[in-house]
FIMI-898116 format. One line per field, with one value per residue (C-alpha): y, x negated, z negated. Coordinates in pm, 1 decimal. Each point is the difference from the previous one (the first is absolute). Last residue first. Layout:
! residues N
v <- [Y, ...]
u <- [X, ...]
w <- [Z, ...]
! end
This chain:
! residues 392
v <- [-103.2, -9.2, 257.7, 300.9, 73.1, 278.2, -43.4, 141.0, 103.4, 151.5, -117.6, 189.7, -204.0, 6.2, -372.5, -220.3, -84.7, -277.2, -242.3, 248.4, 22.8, -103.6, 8.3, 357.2, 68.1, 321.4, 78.2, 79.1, -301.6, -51.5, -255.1, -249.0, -242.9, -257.5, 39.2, -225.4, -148.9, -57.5, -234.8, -265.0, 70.8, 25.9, 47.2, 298.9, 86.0, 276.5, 246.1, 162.0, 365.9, 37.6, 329.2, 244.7, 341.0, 278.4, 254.6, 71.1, -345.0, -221.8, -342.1, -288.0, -332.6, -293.7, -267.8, -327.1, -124.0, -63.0, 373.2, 97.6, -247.7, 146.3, -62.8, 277.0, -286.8, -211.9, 209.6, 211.3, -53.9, 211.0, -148.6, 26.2, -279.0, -296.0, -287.5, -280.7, -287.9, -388.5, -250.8, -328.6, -258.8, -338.0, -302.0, -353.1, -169.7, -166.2, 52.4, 340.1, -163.8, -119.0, 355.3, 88.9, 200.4, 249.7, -15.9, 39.5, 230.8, -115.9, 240.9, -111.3, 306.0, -23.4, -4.1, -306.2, -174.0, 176.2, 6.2, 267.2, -61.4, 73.7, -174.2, 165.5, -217.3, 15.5, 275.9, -32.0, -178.3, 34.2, -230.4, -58.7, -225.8, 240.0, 29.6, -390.6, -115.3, 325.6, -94.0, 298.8, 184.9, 299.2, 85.0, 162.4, 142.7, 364.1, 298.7, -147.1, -39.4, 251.2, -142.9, -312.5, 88.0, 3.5, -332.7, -162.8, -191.0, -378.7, -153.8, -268.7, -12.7, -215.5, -288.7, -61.2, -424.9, -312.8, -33.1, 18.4, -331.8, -114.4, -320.8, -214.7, 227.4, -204.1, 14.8, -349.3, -137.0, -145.5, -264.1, -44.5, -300.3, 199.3, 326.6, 329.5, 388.4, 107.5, 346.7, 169.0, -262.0, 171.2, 17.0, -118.8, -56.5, -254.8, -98.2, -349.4, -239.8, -411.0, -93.2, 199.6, -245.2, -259.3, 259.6, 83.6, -403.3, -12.0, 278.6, -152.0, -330.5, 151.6, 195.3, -352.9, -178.1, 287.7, -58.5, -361.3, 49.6, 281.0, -286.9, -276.9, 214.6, 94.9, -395.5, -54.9, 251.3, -114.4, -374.3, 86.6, 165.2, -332.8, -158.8, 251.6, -2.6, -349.3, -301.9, -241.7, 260.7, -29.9, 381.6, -61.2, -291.8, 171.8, 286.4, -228.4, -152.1, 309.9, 122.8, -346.5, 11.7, 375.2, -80.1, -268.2, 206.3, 270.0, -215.5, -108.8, 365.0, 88.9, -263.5, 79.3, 350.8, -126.3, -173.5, 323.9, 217.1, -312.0, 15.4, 364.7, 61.3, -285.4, 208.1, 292.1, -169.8, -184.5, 333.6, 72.5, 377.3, 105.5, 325.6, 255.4, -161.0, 181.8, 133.0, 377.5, -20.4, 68.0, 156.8, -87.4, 239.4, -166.1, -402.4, -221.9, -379.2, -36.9, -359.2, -203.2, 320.3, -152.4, 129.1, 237.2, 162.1, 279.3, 34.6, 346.7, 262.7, 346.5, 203.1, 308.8, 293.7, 277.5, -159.1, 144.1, 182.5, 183.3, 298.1, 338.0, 399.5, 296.8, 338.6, 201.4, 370.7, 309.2, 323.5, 376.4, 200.7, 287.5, 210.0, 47.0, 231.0, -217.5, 107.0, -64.5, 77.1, 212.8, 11.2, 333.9, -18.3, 319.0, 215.9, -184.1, 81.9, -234.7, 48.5, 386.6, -7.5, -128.8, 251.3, 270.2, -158.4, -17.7, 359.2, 92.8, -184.5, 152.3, 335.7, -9.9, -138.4, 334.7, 222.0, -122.1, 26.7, 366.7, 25.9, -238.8, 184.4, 329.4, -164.3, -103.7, -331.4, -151.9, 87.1, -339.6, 74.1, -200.4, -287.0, 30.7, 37.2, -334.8, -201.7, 120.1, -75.5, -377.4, -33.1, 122.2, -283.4, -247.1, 115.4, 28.9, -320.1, -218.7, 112.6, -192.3, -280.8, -78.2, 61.2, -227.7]
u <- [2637.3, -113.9, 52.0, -219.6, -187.5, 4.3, -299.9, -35.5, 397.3, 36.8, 349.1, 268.9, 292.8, 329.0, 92.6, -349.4, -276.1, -223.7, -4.2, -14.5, -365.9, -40.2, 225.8, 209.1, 226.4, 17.7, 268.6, -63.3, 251.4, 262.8, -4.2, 292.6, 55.5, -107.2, -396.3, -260.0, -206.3, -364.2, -265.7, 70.7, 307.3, 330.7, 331.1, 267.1, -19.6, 334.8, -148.3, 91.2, -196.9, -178.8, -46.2, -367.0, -103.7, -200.4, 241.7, 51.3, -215.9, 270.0, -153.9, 206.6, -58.5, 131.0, 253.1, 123.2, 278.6, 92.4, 62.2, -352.0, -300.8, -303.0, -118.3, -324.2, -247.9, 143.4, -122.1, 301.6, 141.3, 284.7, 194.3, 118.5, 103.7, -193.9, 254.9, -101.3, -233.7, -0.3, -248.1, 97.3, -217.8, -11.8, 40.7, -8.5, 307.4, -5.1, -295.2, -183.6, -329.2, 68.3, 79.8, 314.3, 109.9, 251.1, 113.8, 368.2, 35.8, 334.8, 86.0, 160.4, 193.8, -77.1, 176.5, -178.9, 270.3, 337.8, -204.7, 107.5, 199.5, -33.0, -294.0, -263.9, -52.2, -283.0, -276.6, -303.9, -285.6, -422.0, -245.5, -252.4, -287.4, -329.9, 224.1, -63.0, 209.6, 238.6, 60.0, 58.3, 319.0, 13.4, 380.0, 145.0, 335.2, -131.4, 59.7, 131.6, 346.3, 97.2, 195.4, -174.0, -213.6, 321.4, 117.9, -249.3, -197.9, -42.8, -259.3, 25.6, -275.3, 199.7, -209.3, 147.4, -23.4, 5.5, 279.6, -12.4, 211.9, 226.3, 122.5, 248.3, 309.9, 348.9, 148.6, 96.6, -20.8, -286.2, -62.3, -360.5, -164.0, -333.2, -5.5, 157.8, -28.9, -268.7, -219.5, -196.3, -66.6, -184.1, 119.7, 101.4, 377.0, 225.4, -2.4, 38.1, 107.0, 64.1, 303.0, 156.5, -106.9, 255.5, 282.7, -121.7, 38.3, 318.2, 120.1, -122.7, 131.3, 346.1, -71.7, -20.1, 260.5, 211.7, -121.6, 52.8, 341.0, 42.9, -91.8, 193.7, 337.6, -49.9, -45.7, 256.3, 207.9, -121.0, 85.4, 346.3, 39.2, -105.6, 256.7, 273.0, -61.5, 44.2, -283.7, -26.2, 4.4, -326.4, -101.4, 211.5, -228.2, -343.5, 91.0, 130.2, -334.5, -168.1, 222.7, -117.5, -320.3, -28.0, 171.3, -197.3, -304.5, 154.5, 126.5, -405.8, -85.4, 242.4, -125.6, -336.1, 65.7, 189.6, -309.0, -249.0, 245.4, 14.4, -398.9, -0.8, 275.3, -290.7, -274.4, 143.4, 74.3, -324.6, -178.6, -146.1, -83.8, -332.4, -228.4, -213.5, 11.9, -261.4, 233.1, -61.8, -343.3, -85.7, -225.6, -45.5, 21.1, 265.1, -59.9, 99.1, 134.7, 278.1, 159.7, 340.1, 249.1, 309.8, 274.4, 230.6, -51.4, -168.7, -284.5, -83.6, -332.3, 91.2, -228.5, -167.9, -86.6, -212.2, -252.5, -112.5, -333.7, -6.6, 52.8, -186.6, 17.4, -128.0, 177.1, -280.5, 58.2, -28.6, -48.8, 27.8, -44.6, 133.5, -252.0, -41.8, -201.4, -246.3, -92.7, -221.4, 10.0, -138.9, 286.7, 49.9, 57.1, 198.0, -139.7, -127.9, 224.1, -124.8, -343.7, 85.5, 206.3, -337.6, -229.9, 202.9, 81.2, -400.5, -64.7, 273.8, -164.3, -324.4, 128.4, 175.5, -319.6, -232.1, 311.0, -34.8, -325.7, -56.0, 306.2, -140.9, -358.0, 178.5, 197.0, -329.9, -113.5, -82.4, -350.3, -230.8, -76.4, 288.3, -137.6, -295.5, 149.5, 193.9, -331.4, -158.1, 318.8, -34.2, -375.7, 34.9, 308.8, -219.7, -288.1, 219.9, 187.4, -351.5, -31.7, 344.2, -100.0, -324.1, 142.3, 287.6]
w <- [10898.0, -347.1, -238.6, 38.5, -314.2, -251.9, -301.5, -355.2, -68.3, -335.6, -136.3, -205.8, -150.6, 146.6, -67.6, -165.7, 120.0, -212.7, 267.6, 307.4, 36.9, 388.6, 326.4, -98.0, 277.6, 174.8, 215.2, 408.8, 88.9, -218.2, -260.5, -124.5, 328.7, 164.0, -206.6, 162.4, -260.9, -3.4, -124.9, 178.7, 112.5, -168.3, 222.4, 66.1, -379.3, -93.6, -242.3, -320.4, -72.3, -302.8, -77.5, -41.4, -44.8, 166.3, -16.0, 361.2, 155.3, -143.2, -51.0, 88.0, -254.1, 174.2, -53.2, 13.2, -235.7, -347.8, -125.9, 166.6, 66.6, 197.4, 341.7, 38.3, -49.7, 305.1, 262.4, 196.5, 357.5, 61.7, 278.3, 354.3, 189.4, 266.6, 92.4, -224.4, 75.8, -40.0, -145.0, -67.3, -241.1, 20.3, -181.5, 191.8, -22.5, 311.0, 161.9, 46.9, 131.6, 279.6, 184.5, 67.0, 291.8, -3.0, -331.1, -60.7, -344.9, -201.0, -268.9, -325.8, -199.4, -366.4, -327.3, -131.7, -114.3, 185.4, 330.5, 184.3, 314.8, 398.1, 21.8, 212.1, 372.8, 205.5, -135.9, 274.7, -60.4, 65.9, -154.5, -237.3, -137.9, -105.0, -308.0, -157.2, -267.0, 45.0, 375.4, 131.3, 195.7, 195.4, 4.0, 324.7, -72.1, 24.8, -173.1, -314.6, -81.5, -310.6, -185.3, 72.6, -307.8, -243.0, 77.6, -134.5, 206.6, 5.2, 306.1, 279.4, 227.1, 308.0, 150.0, 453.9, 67.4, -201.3, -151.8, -404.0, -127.1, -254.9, -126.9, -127.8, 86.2, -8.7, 360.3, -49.2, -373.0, -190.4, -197.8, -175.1, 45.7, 102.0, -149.4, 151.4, -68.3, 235.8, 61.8, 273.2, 219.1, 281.6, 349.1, 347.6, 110.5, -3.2, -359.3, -9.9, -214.3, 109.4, -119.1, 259.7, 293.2, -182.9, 84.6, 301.8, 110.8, -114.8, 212.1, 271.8, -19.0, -123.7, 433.5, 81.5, -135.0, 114.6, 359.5, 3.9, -166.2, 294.7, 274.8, -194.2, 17.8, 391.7, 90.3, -200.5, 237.7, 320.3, -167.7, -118.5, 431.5, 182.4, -227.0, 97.6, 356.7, 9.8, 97.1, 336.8, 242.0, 163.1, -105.2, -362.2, -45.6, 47.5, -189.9, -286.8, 3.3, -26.6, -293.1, -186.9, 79.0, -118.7, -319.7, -120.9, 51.9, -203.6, -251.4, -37.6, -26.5, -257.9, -238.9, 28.9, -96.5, -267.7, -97.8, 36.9, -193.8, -273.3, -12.7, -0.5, -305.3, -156.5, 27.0, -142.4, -300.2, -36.2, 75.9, -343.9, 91.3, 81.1, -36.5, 198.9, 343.4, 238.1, 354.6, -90.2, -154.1, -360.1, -198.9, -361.5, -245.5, -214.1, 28.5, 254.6, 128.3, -247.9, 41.5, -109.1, -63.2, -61.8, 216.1, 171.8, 348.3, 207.4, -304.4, -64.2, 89.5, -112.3, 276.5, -50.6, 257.7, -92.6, -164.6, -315.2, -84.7, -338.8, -142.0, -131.4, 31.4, 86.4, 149.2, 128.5, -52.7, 281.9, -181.8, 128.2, -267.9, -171.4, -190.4, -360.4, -149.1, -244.0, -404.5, -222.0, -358.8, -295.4, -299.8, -135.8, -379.9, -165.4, -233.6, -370.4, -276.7, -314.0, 43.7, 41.5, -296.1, -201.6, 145.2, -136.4, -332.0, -41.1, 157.3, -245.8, -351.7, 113.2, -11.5, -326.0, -112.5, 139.3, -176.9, -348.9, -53.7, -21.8, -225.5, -231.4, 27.7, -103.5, -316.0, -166.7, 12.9, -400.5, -114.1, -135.6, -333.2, -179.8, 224.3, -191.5, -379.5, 105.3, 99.4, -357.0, -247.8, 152.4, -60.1, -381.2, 2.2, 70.3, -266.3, -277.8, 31.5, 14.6, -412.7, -81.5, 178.2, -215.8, -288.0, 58.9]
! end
């Protein structure tokens, strides 16, 4: 306790010290607080000043491109594929009713007019042409009888040993054998067709395009077992929409390649347009008649038609001034009296490359902007940097 009690003395000496100095230090007088007062009022405004500025900046002006446009006079290629079909095909069918016994080809194969493609069991057939061929017998053997017997009378009635009447029952058997003889052998005939149409033929020369018979299958007459691509004139058949026909191109001769292999092509002329739309596929099928075919565009072979269109007027833009406005095409149009910009809907007359031709939506002699238009907005102010010609 003694100790502690004389450590007090000394701390609080040091305190009473420190306080008598800051006692000593003067306080500001009222002058230098009014001196100071103005030079931070000023600061604070320059700061305010500098902070509404930052937060009201003057109006952006965009930097852009920009193209007059200029009608031009454009001639597009109409493009498009199909395949090689004949232009005649035959539905091959049996001439009478049966079992089918043989089938003699396979789909692809060519054929020749007179080649049998497929048998019926003939058994039926075969016997209607024995018993044709037996009656025919028949009739021809009453016929003999009859014409001995009519000669005979002939000879009698001349020496005056028979009657008129008898002389005139064999003239008229004689008569009655003949036609039997004659019907005999027309049912002879008939018969004999009938077994000849077991045998299936088409008649004419082509490829086998597709069949829909087995052996020991029963068919019916007329019923079609098979169908065939005649050899002769290849049709390039293609689907258009309707809308491109439209407007018929200029001419109707179609260049056509074979995709497989371009340095293959040939020249056709449109031959028949369907007079209906497809209700599937909503297109319009177009029959092109080649005028030669070469050997390599064989049935079914892809190829590709080219047509063209009858050369109109257009505005023919590059594709970075086509912009997208309310849900349709558009372009920005730059006013050249105040300097600003609007997008400006447009009507496309086709996509090329790396164009578009405009039908409808720009004048000519307006100025279209072709670069810088994704952050442009209605009305605003644009610098332009460049002025090109649009393409003619």
């Amino acid at each position: 306790m003694v100790g502690r009690l004389t450590v007090w003395p000394r701390r609080c000496g040091a305190v009473a010290l420190v306080l008598a100095a800051c006692a000593a230090v003067p306080a500001p007088s009222a002058e230098a607080a009014t001196e100071a007062t103005p030079k931070d009022a000023g600061k604070a405004t320059d700061q305010e000043a500098g902070k509404e500025a930052r937060q009201s900046p003057g109006p952006a002006i965009a930097v852009v491109r920009t193209a007059v446009a200029r009608a031009t006079t454009i001639a597009s290629d109409l493009i498009f594929t199909g395949d090689i079909q004949a232009q005649s095909q035959v539905n091959v069918a049996f001439r009478t009713n049966g079992k089918i016994a043989q089938r003699l080809v396979e789909v692809g194969d060519h054929v020749t007019a007179d080649q049998v493609l497929a048998r019926l069991d003939p058994q039926e057939q075969r016997a209607n042409l024995n018993n044709a061929q037996a009656a025919l017998t028949s009739a021809e053997a009453l016929l003999t009888q009859a014409k001995l017997n009519f000669k005979r009378q002939e000879q009698l009635l001349a020496s005056g040993y028979t009657t008129r009447p008898s002389y005139d029952d064999a003239e008229q058997q004689l008569r009655t054998t003949q036609a039997s003889v004659d019907s005999a052998r027309a049912a002879l005939g008939s018969a004999e067709e009938q077994y000849s149409y077991t045998d299936l033929k088409a008649g004419v020369d082509g490829i086998v395009l597709s069949r829909t018979f087995e052996v020991g299958q029963v068919v019916q007459t007329g019923q079609t077992v098979l169908a065939m691509a005649q050899d002769g004139p290849r049709d390039a058949v293609f689907n258009i929409f309707e809308a491109v026909l439209a407007a018929p191109p200029e001419s109707k001769t179609v260049e056509v390649t074979l995709q497989a292999d371009p340095r293959v092509k040939a020249i056709g002329r449109v031959r028949e347009i369907s007079p209906s739309v497809d209700a599937a596929s909503g297109t319009v099928r177009v029959k092109v008649g080649l005028d030669a075919t070469p050997k390599a565009m064989t049935l079914g072979a892809i190829v590709i038609g080219t047509g063209k269109f009858r050369p109109r007027q257009a505005i023919v833009l590059p594709w970075s001034s086509l912009y997208r406005w309310e849900n349709g095409p558009a372009v920005w149009v730059r006013d050249p009296a105040n300097g600003t910009v609007a997008p400006r809907p447009v009507v496309i007359e086709r996509y090329g490359p790396n164009t578009i031709a405009l039908k409808s939506g720009v004048e000519p002699g307006e100025e279209v902007v072709i670069a810088g238009i994704q952050l442009l907005r209605p009305g605003q102010t644009v610098a332009v940097s460049q002025t090109l010609e649009a393409a003619r």
